[in-house]
C-alpha positions as CSV (number, residue, x, y, z in Angstrom):
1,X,-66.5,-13.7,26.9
2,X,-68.6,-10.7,25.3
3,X,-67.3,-8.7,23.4
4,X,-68.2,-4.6,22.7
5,X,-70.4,-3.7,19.1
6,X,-70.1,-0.6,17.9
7,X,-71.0,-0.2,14.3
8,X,-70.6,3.5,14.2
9,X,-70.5,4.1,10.3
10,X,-73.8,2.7,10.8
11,X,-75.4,5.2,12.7
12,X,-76.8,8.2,11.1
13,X,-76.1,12.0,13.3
14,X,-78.9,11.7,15.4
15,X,-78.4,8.2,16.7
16,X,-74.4,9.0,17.2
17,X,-75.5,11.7,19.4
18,X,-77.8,9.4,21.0
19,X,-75.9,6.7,21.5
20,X,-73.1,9.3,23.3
21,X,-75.5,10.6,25.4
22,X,-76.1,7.0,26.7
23,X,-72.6,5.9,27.1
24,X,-72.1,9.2,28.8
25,X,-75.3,8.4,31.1
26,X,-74.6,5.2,31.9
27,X,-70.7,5.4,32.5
28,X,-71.0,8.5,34.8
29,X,-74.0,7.0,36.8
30,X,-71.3,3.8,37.2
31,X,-68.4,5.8,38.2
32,X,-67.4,3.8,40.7
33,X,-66.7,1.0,38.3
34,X,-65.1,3.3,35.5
35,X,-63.0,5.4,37.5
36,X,-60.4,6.3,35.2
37,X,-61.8,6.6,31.9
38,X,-59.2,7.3,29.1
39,X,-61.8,10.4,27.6
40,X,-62.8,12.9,31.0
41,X,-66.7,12.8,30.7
42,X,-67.1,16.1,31.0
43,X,-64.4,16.5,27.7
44,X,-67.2,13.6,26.0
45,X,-70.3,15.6,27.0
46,X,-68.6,19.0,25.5
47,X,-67.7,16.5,22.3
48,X,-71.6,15.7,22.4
49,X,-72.6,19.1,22.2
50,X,-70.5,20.2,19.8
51,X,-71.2,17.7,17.0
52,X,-75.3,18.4,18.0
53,X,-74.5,22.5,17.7
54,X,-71.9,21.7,14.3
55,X,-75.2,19.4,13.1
56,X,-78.0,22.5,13.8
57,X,-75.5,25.0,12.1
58,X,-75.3,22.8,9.0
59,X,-79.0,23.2,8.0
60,X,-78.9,25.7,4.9
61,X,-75.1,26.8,4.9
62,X,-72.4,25.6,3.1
63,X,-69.0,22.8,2.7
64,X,-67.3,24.7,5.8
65,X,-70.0,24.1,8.0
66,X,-70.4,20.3,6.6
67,X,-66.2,19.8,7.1
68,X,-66.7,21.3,10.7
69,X,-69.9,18.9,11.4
70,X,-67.8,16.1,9.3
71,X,-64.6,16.6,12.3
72,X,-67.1,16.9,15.1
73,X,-68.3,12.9,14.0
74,X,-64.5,11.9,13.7
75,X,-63.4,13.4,16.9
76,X,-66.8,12.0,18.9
77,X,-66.2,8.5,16.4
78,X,-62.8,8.4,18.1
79,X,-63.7,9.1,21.8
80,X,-66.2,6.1,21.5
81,X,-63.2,4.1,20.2
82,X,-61.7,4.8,23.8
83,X,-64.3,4.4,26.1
84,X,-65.3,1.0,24.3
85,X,-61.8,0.2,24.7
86,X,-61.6,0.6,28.2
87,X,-64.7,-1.1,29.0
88,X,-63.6,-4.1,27.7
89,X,-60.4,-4.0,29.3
90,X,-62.3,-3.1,32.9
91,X,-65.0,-5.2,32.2
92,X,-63.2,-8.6,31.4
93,X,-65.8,-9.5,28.7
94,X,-68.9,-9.4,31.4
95,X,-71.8,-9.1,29.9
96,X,-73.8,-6.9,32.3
97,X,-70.8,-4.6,33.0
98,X,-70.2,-3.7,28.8
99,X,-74.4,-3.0,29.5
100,X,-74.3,-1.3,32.6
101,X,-71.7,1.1,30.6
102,X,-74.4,1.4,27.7
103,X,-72.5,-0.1,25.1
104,X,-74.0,-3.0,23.1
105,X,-72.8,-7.0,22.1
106,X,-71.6,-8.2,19.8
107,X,-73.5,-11.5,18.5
108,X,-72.0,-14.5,18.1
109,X,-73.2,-16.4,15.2
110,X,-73.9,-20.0,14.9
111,X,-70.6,-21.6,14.4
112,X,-70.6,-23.9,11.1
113,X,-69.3,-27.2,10.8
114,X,-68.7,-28.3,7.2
115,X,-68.6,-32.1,6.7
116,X,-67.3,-33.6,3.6
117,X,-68.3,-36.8,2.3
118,X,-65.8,-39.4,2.0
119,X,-64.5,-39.6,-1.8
120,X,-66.3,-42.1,-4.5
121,X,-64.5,-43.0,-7.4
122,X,-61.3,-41.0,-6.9
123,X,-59.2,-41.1,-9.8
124,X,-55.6,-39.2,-10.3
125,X,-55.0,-37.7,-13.8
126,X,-51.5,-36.1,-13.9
127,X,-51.6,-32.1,-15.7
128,X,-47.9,-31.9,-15.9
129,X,-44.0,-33.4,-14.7
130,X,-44.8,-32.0,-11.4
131,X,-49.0,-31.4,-10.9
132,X,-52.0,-33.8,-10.6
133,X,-55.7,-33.3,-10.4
134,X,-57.9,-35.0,-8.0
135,X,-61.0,-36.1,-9.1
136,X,-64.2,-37.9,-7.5
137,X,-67.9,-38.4,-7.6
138,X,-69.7,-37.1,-4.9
């Protein structure tokens, strides 16, 4: 079962606006499939634009421009939230559906089997009325 990456805090302005653009893309070209998004697409293409317009009025002004730019990434942040949301639920962990939608997977790592030698030379040396220490050669 795959499973949906997002690793947003990761992404600088440009590639967050990016990587909306191609979620918006790709989930309106599959609207048959994603029919009832929780975020409208054309509300997620206005959020788009407005964090690239609040990132272009940044350049040279002030903290009130940088708090509006700053809301523009939560509000967009959150929307993505959503719609990854809901393609996971629609897509029931397939793989080419979560792509289709332009979301990415997550990697599963190698899973890690820890095997511990059987005990040499175990001895008992009691700490207190009620504690004891284990201890062995390995």
């Amino acid at each position: 079962m795959a499973r949906i990456a997002l690793l947003l805090e990761k992404k600088n302005i440009g590639e967050l606006i990016q990587y909306a653009y191609n979620i918006h893309t790709r989930m309106t070209a599959e609207a048959a499939v994603f029919t009832l998004p929780p975020v409208p697409m054309a509300d997620f293409k206005a959020s788009i634009d407005q964090l690239s317009d609040d990132d272009q009025a940044t350049i040279g002004t002030g903290r009130i421009a940088r708090a509006q730019r700053k809301a523009s990434i939560l509000k967009l942040q959150a929307e993505i939230r959503k719609l990854a949301a809901y393609v996971q639920i629609v897509s029931d962990g397939d793989e080419n559906i979560i792509l289709s939608a332009g979301f990415d997977i997550a990697r599963r790592g190698p899973r890690r089997y820890i095997e511990i030698a059987v005990p040499v030379d175990m001895r008992v040396q009691y700490t207190s009325q009620s504690e004891a220490r284990l201890l062995w050669n390995k």
